[in-house]
C-alpha positions in Angstrom: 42.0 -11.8 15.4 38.1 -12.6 16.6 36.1 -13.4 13.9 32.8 -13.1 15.6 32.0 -9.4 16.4 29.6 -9.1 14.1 25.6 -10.5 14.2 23.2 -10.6 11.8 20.6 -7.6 11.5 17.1 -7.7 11.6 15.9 -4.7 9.2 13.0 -2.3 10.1 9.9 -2.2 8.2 10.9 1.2 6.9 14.7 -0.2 5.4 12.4 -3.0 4.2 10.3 -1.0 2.3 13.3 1.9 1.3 14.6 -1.6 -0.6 11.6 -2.1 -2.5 10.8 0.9 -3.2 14.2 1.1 -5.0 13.6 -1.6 -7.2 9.8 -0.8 -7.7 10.1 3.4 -7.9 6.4 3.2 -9.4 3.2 4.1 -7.9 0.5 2.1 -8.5 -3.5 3.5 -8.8 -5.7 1.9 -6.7 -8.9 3.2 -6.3 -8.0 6.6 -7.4 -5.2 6.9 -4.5 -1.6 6.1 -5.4 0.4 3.7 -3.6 3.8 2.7 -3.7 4.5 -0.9 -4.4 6.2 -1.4 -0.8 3.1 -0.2 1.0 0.9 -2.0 -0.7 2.5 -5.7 0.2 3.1 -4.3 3.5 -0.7 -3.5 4.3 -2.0 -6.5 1.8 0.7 -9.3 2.3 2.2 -9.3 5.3 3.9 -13.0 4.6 5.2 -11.7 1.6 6.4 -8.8 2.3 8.7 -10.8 5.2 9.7 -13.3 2.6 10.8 -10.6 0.4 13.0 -9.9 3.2 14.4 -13.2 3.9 15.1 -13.9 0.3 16.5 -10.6 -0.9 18.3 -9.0 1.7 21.3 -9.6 3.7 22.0 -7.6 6.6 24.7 -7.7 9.0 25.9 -5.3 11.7 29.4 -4.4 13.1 29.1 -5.2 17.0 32.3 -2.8 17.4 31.3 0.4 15.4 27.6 -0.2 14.8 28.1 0.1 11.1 25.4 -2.0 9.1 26.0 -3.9 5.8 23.7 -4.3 3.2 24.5 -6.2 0.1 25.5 -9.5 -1.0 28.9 -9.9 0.3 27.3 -8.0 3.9 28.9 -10.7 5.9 32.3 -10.7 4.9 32.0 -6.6 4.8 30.7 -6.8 8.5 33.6 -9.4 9.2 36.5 -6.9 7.8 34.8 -3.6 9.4 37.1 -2.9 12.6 39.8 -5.4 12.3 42.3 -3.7 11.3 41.3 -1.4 14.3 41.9 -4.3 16.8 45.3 -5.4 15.5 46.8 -2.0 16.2 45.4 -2.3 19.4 47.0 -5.6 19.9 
């Protein structure tokens, strides 16, 4: 069984900010327009809104079915996905 038909996945801007957004569901009043949190470090931050990337998200895809993982065990979840698919094949 091939361990290695998986990658890692680079998240859009958009999944980025869905995430956030998520955890902060509040708008925030800036100058009499509301904003969501996401948009704001977005437009405002740009380094930390990547680093909120690289330190809270793990993405991985499945190179066989496309499906993409995101959680903390995403790796081993992108491992498993379409194994069990290949050994029938076998």
């Amino acid at each position: 069984m091939s361990k290695n038909k998986y990658s890692e996945y680079e998240p859009t801007d958009e999944e980025i900010m869905e995430e956030i957004e998520q955890i902060y569901p509040e708008t925030i009043d800036i100058c009499g327009m509301k904003m969501s949190p996401a948009y704001i470090l977005r437009k405002m931050d740009r380094v930390a809104f990547d680093m909120y990337c690289s330190d809270n998200m793990n993405y991985f895809k499945c190179d066989v079915c496309g499906t993409i993982f995101k959680s903390e065990d995403a790796e081993e979840e992108a491992i498993e996905c379409c194994q069990e698919d290949e050994e029938d094949e076998v």
